[in-house]
N, C-alpha and C positions, 0 to 999 in steps of 0.2 A: 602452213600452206593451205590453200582456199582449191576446194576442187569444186567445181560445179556439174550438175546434171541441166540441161537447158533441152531435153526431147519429153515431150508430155505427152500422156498419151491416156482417154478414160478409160478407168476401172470400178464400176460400180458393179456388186454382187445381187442388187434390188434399186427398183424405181423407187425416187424417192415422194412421199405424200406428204402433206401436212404433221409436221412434227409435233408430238403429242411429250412432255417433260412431263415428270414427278414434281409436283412441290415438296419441300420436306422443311421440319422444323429446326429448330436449334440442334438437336439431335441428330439431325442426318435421318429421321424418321418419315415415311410417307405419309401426308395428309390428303394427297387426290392427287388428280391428274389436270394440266392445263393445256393449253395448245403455245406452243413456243411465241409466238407474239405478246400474249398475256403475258407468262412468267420475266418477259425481258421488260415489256411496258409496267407494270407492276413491280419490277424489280424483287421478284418472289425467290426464295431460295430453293435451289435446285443441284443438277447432280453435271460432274462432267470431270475427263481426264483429260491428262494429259501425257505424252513418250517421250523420253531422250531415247536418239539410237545412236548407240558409238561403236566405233570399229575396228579391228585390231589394233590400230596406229595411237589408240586415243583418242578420235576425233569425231565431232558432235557434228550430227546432220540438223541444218534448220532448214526448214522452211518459210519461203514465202506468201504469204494470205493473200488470194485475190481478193482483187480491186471488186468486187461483184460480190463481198461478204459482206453479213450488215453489223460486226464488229471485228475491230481492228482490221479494217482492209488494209492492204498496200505495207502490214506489220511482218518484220520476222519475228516467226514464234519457235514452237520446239518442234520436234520431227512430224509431229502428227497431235491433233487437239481436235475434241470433239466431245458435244452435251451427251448424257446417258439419257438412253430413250426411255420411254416409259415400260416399266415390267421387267427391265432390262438391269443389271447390274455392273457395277466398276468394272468386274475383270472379264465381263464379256463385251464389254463397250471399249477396252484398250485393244484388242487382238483386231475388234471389226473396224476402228478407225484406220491403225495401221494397215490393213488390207484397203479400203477405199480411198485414203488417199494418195498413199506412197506407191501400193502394192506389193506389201511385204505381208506373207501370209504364214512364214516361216520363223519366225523371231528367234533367237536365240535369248534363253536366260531372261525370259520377260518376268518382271517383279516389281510388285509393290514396293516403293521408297519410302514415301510418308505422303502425307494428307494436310492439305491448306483448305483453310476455315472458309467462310463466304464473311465477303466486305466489298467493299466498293469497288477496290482493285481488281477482284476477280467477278467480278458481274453479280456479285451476290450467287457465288458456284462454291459449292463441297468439291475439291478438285485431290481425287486420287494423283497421284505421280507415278509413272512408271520410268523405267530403264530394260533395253536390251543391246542386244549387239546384234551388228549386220554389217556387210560390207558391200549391197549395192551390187549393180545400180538400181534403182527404184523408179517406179512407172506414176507419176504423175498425176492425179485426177485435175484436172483444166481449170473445172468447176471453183476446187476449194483450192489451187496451188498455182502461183504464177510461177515459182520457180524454189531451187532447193539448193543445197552446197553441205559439203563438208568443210568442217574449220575447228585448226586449232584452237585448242581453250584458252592459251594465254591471247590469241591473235584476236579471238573472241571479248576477253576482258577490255584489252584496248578500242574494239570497236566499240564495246557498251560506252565507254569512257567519250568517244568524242564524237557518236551520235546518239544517245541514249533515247530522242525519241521516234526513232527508227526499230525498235523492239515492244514489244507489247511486256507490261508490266510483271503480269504474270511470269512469264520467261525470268524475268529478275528473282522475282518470288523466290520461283524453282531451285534456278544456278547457284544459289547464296546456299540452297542447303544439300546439291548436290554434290560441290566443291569439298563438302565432308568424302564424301564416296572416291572423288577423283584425287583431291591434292591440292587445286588448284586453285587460286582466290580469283573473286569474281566483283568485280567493281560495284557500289552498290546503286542502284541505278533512281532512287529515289530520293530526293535532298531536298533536307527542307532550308529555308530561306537563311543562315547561317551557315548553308555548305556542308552540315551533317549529314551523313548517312539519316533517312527517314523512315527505315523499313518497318510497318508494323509484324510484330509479334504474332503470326498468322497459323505457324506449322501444329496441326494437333501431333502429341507425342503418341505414337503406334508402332506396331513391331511389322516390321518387315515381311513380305510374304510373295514368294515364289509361283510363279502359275506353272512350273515346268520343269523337265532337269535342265540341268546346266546353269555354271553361275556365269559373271562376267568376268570372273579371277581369274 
């Protein structure tokens, strides 16, 4: 069953200026600093996460990307996605997303999953994963969210299935290795021209790591 949230309302903690990224190397290491323009025209490697939030029931909040984003607009992504600022780190950059766009400031059980490489796919992004739990409702930033829903995982698989490019890739990426955590198999939403699953081999292998108490079990 699909519930939706359709009341938005802004929540920003600071005005926003000209966004300044990390480059970093193969290594996930810093080489300087660029202004978000550059590292996206340039296609420079850089930092960014992303959240699943799920809720007692099971079920996975997504969100919608507004039309007013300059990638993947009009995409559902995962509960909350956003670049690491510069100076800024993975697990302080997952807590401050979920509070600016959702407005969930309280997370339950927020943690590290694992870590997707930089490729094409993901904009040339080092992309932390995180997972919490929350049950809403959640307040909207206008800005980055036209709209948001809870949805079952299997109701979910079948959506990927018969519209798959109504989902931003990355979200595939994700679900394929979060489906370990939950149970639940997840359509693969990449195929190459013989109808196989396409997915490149992207997850770096890392241990798991907790920003807090409490699990999701």
């Amino acid at each position: 069953m699909v519930h939706r949230h359709t009341a938005i309302f802004p929540y920003r903690t600071t005005v926003q200026k000209s966004e300044l990224f990390d480059v970093v190397n193969a290594e996930d290491t810093v080489l300087r600093v660029a202004e978000r323009a550059v590292v996206h025209r340039e296609q420079l490697m850089h930092r960014a996460v992303h959240v699943f939030v799920f809720n007692a029931a099971g079920q996975l909040y997504l969100q919608l990307r507004s039309l007013n984003k300059d990638s993947a607009p009009g995409k559902w992504v995962s509960s909350c996605s956003g670049h690491v600022d510069s100076g800024e780190d993975y697990d302080a950059a997952a807590p401050r997303e979920l509070a600016e766009e959702i407005g969930l400031t309280e997370p339950s059980g927020l943690e590290r999953i694992f870590k997707v490489s930089p490729c094409k796919q993901t904009g040339q992004e080092f992309v932390w994963v995180y997972r919490c739990r929350a049950e809403g409702p959640f307040i909207l930033d206008p800005e980055e969210v036209s709209d948001g829903k809870w949805i079952d995982l299997d109701e979910l698989n079948a959506w990927i299935e018969e519209a798959p490019a109504r989902f931003r890739v990355v979200v595939h990426l994700s679900l394929g290795e979060i489906r370990r955590f939950v149970g639940v198999e997840v359509t693969p939403l990449l195929r190459s021209k013989n109808g196989h699953p396409d997915r490149p081999n992207l997850v770096i292998p890392v241990e798991r790591r907790s920003l807090g108490s409490g699990g999701l079990d």
